[in-house]
Backbone bond lengths (Angstrom), bond angles and torsions (degrees), N, CA, C in turn:
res aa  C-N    CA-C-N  psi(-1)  N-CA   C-N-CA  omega(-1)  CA-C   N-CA-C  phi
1 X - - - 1.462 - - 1.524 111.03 -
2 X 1.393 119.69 -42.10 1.270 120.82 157.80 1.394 145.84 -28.32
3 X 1.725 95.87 -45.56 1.664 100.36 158.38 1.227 126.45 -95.99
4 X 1.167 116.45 20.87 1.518 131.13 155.31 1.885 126.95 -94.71
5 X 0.992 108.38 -34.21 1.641 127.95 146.59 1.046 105.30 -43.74
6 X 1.584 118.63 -89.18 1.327 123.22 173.18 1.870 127.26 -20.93
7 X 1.425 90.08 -49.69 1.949 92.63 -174.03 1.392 94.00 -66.30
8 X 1.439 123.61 -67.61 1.238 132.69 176.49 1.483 130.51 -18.16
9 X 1.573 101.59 -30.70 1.296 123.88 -173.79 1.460 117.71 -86.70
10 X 1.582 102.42 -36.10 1.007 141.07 -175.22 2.033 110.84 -75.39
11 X 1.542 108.55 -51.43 1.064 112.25 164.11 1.393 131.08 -74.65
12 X 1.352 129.97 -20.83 1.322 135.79 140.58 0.919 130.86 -49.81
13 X 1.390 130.95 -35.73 1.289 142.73 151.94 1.957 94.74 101.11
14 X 1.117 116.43 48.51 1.526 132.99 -170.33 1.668 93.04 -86.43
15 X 1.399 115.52 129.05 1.021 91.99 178.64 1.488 99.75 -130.74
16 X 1.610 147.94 136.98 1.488 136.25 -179.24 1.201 111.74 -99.53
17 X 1.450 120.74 157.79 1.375 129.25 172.68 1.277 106.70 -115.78
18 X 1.224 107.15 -162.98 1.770 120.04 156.90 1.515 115.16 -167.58
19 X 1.140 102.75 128.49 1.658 105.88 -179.83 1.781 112.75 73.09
20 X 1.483 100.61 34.32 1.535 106.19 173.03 1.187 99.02 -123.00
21 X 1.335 143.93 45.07 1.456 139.24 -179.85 1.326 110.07 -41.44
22 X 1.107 153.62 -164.58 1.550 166.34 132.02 1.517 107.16 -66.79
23 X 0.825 147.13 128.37 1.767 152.47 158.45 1.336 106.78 -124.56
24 X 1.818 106.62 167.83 1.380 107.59 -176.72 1.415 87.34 -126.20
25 X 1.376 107.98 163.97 1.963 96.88 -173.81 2.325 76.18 -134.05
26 X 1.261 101.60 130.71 1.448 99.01 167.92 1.673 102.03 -70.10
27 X 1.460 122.95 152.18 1.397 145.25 -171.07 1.647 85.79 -93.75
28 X 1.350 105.68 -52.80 1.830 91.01 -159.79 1.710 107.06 -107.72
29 X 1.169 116.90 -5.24 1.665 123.70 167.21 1.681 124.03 -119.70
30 X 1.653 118.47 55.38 1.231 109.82 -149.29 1.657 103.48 -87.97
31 X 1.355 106.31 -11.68 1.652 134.24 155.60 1.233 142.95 -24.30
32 X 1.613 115.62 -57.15 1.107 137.97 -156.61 1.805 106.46 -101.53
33 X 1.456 101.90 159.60 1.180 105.01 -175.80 1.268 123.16 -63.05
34 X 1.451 112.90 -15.39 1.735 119.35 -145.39 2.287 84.54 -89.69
35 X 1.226 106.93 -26.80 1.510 106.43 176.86 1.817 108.15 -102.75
36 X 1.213 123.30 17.79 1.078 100.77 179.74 1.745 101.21 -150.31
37 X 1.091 133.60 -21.75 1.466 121.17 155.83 1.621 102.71 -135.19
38 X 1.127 121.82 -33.96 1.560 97.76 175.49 1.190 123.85 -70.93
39 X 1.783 111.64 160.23 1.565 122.40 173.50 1.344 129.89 -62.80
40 X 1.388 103.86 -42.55 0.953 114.58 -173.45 1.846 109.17 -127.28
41 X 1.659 105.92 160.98 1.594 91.58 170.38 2.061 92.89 -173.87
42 X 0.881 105.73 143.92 1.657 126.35 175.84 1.267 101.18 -39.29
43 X 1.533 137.20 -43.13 1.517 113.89 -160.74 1.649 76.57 -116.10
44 X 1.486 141.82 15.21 1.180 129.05 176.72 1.887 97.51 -95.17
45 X 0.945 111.07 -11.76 1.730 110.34 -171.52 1.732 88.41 -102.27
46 X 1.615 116.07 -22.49 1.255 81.15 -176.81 1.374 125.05 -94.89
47 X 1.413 112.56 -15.88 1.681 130.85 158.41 1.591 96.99 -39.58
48 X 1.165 120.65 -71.73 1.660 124.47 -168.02 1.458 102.12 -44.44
49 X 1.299 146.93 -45.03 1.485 130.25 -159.30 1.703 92.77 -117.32
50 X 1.374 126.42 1.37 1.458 112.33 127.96 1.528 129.73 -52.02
51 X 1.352 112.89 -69.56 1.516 119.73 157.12 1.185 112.95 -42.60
52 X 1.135 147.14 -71.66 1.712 130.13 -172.38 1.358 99.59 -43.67
């Protein structure tokens, strides 16, 4: 069954990574905690409902 997954995978043209998530890097705050270990941050909520 495995090499049928595989073709399948193969014919979709699916391709996996690992450790390439998507990130956003701020242009003008690449510094601060709110982009680089915190969850959350004031101009990080406000980027998000820019983007939406």
């Amino acid at each position: 069954m495995t090499g049928a997954v595989d073709a399948r995978l193969r014919e979709d043209d699916v391709c996996l990574t690992m450790g390439g998530e998507p990130t956003f890097v701020s242009i003008d705050d690449m510094d601060s905690a709110e982009w680089n270990t915190e969850a959350l941050g004031a101009r990080k909520r406000e980027r998000t409902e820019v983007l939406l």
